[in-house]
GUMARMI-192835 format. One line per 8 residues: number of its first residue (from 1); their letters; for each residue x, y, z negated of C-alpha. Coordinates in steps of 0.5 Angstrom, whole numbers. Each point is the difference from the previous one (the first is absolute). Layout:
// residues N
NUM) A) X,Y,Z; ... $
This chain:
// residues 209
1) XXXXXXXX) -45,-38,-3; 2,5,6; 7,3,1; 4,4,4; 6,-1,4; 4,5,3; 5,-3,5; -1,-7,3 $
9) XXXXXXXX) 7,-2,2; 4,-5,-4; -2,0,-7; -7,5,2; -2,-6,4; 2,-6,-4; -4,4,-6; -6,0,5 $
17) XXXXXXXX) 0,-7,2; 1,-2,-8; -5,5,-3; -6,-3,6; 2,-8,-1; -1,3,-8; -7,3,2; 1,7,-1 $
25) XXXXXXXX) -3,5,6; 7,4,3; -1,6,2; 6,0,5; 4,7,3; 6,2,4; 4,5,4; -2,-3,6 $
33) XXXXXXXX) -8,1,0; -5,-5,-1; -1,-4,7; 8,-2,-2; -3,-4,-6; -4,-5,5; 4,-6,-1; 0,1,-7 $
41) XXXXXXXX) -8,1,0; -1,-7,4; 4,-4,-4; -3,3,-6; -7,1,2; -5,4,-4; 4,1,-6; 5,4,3 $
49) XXXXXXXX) -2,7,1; 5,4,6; -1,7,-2; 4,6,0; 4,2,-5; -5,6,-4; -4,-5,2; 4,-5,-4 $
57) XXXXXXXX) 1,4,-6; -8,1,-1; -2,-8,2; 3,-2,-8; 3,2,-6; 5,-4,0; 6,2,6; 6,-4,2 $
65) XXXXXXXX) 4,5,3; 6,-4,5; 3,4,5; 7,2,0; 2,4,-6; 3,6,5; -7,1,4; -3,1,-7 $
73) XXXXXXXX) 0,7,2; -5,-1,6; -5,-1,-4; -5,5,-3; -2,2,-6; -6,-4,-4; -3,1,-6; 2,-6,-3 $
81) XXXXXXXX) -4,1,-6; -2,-7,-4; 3,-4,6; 6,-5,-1; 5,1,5; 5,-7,1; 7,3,2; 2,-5,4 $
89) XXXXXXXX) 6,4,4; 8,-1,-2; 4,8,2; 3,-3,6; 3,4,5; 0,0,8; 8,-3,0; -3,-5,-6 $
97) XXXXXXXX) 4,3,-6; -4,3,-5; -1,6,-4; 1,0,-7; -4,4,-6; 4,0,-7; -7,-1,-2; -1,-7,3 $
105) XXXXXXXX) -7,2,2; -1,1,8; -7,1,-1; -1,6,-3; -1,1,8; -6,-3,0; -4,3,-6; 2,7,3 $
113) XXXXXXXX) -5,-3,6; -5,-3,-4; -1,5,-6; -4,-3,-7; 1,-7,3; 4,-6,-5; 5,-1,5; 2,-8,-1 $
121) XXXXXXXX) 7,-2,3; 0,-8,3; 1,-5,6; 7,4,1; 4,-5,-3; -2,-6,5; 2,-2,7; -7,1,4 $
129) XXXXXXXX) 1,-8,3; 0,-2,-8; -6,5,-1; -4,-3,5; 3,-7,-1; 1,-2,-6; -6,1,-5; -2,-6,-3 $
137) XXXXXXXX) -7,1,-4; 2,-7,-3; 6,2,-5; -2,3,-6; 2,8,1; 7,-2,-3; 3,-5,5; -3,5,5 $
145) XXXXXXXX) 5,3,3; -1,8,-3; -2,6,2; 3,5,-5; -5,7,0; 2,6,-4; -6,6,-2; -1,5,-6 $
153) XXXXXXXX) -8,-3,0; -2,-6,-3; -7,-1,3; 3,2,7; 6,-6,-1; -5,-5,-3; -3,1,7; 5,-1,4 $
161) XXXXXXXX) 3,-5,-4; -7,-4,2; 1,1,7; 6,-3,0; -2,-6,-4; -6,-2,5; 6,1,6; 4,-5,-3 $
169) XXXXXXXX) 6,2,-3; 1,3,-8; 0,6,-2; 5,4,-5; -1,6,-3; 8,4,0; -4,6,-4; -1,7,2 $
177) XXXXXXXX) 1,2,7; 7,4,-2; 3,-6,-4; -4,-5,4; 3,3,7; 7,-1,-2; -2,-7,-1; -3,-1,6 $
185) XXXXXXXX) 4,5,5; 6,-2,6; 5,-1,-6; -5,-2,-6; 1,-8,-3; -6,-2,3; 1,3,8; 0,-5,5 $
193) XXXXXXXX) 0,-6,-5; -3,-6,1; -3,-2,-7; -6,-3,-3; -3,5,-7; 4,-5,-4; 7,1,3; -2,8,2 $
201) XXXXXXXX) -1,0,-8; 6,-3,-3; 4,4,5; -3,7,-3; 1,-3,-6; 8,-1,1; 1,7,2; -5,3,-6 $
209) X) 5,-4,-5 $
């Protein structure tokens, strides 16, 4: 399968290096231009694709967006028509606070970037050396430690949810992308938790009852 990913610094290149080692072909992009992704295509070899960042967007249907959320701006707009955009990003500002939405969804940026697209909002919750360090492929999905994903489109979540199986770790569906946000946000139950699918569950549960 062929996927895209804008931004290559912790969680992008993490992405990159995992979503290779599982087969897939990356088309990889970021703000420094190509010839700064040489080390990532030597490493990687011919699986790994640099490209600019419209580039990035038209190698796949699939794009995981990870850059800064307050740089969302930079970006043009696409026509996100039948793509599946992965939000990665958390609202962090400069100063390391965060801005906050009443209604729990910071990703609305992104859908005003990439208009028509099933914006899927996932990998925000983990540390990028967790991401790129403990995935086990030899856990059943749930003992893996979890990868919670929120998104209004089931087949777009089923997709993504595969994806993250073949990296190593266990999926968890929170629900739409405006209950799922909440969920998975700086201040959610599952942000920065080291929890396998089973736990993450049990503590959804816990705040459910």
């Amino acid at each position: 399968m062929k996927i895209s990913i804008i931004g290559s610094g912790h969680i992008g290149g993490s992405l990159a290096r995992l979503l290779v080692e599982a087969g897939h072909e990356v088309g990889l992009a970021n703000s420094r231009g190509q010839a700064s992704l040489k080390d990532f295509a030597d490493e990687l070899g011919e699986k790994l694709h640099p490209a600019d960042v419209e580039k990035a967007v038209n190698f796949s249907d699939i794009i995981i967006l990870s850059i800064q959320w307050r740089k969302i701006n930079s970006l043009p707009i696409f026509n996100g028509t039948g793509k599946i955009v992965v939000d990665t990003t958390n609202p962090y500002k400069e100063d390391g606070s965060y801005y906050q939405f009443e209604d729990g969804i910071s990703s609305i940026k992104v859908l005003e970037h990439f208009p028509g697209a099933f914006v899927i909002k996932a990998f925000n919750t983990i540390w990028y050396k967790h991401l790129a360090e403990n995935g086990n492929t030899a856990l059943p999905p749930e003992l893996r430690r979890v990868i919670p994903l929120a998104g209004d489109d089931s087949k777009a979540k089923a997709i993504i949810s595969k994806l993250i199986e073949e990296i190593g770790f266990g999926p968890l569906d929170t629900g739409n992308l405006r209950e799922g946000s909440r969920i998975q946000g700086i201040q959610g139950v599952l942000y920065n938790k080291d929890l396998t699918v089973k736990e993450a569950v049990a503590s959804l549960q816990a705040i459910r009852s």
